[in-house]
C-alpha positions in Angstrom: 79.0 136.9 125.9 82.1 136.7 123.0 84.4 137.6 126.2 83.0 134.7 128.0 83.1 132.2 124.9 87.0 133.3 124.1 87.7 132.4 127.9 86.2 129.0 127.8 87.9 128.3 124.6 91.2 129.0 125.5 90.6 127.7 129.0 89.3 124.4 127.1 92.6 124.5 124.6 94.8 124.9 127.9 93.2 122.3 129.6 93.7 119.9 126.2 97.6 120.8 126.2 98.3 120.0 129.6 96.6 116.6 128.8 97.8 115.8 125.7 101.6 116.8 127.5 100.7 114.5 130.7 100.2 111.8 128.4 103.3 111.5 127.1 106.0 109.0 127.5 108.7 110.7 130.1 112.6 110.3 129.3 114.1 109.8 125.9 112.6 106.7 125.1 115.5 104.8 125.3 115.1 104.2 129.3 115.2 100.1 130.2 113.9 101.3 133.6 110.2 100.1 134.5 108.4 101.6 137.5 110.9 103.7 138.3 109.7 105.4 141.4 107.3 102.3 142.3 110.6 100.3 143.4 110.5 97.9 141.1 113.1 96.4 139.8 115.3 97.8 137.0 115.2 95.7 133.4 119.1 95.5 132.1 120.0 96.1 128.5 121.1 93.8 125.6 119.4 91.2 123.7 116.8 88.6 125.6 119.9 86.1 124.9 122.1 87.6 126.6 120.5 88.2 129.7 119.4 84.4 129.6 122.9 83.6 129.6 123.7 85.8 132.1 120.9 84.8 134.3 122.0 81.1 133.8 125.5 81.7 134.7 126.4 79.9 131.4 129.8 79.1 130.8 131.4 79.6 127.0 131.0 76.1 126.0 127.1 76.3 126.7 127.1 79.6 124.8 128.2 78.3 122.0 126.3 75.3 122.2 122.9 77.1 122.8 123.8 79.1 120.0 124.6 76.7 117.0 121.5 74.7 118.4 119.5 78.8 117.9 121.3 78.7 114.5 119.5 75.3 113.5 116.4 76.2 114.7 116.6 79.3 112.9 117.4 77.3 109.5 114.2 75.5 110.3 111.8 78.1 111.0 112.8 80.5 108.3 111.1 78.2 105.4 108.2 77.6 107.5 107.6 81.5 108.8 107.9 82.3 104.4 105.7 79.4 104.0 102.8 80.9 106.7 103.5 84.1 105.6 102.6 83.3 101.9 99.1 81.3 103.5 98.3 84.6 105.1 98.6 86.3 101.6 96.6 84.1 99.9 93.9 84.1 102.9 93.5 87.9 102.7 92.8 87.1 98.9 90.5 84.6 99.6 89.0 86.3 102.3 88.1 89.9 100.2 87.2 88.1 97.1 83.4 88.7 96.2 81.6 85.9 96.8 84.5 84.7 99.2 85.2 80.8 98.3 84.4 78.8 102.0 85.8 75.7 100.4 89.2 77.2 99.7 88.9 79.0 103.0 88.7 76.2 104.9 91.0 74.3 103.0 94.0 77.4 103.7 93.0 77.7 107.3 94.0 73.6 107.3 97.0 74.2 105.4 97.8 77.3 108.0 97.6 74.9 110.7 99.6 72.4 109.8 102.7 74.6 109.3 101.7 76.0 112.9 101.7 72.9 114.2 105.2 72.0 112.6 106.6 75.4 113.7 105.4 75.0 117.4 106.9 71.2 117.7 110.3 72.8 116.0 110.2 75.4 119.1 109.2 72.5 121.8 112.4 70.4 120.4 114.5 73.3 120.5 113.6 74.3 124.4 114.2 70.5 125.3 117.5 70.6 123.1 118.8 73.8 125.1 117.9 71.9 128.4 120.3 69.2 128.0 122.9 71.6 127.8 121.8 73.3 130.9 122.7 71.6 134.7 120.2 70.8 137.0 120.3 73.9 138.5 119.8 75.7 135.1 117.5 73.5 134.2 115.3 75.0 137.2 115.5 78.6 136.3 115.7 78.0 132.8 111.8 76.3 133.3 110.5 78.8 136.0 111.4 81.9 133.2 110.2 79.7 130.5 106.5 81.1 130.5 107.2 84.5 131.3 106.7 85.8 128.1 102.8 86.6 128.4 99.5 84.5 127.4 100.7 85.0 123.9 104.0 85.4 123.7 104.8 88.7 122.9 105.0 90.5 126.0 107.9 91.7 128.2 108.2 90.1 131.5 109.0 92.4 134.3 111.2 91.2 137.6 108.0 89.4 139.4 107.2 87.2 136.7 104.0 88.9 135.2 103.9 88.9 131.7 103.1 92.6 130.1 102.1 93.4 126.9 103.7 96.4 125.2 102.7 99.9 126.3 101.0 98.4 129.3 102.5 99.5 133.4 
């Protein structure tokens, strides 16, 4: 009876291992390539900007003015982002406090939203800024990439336009 429990156990450990090894990621984690063996298509290196621009075909004079416009926006947002970020600290506050204060709540989650609101409308004069920049045949690809990001735009795209959230095949 111990001989059989010993068995199982280490039968059970082995089985666990080979799991736990299956599950991990394969390559050295630095590999761009997605579905490799499903013949997918291969995602190229550098920045999100750069591929843009090299997706475009942008010529040097609409690099640098897609850039200084970046830089502007950029100057915009990063008050804003410090702004949203000091709500959210004030909300976890609120939020743990014992009784929790609705009014004040309420009166953050407001205040939250307006600074959303004025972030969102900097982005959305931003993308119509970079458009005029673009030609007509820019403008085209420059749109059908636009939403490519995912519902909530943080995932990666892959090369048939589906939105995928991190860790997700």
């Amino acid at each position: 009876m111990r001989n059989l429990k010993r068995k199982s156990s280490i039968l059970g450990l082995a089985l666990l291992l080979s799991m736990a090894i299956s599950a991990q990621p394969q390559g050295n984690g630095n590999d761009q390539q997605k579905g490799k063996n499903k013949g997918q298509c291969i995602v190229k290196k550098g920045n999100r900007g750069e591929r843009m621009a090299q997706y475009l075909e942008l010529t040097d004079e609409q690099k640098t003015k897609i850039e200084a416009l970046k830089l502007d926006h950029q100057k915009k947002m990063l008050p804003l982002k410090n702004e949203l970020g000091e709500k959210k600290a004030k909300m976890k506050t609120l939020q743990t406090a014992n009784p929790a204060d609705m009014k004040a709540i309420n009166s953050l989650i407001d205040d939250m939203t307006v600074v959303k609101t004025k972030m969102s409308k900097s982005r959305a004069a931003m993308h119509q800024e970079i458009r005029k920049v673009l030609t007509e045949d820019q403008r085209i690809k420059f749109d059908m990439h636009a939403g490519r990001r995912g519902a909530n735009g943080h995932g990666k795209g892959n090369c048939n336009g589906q939105g995928q959230r991190h860790g997700q095949k």
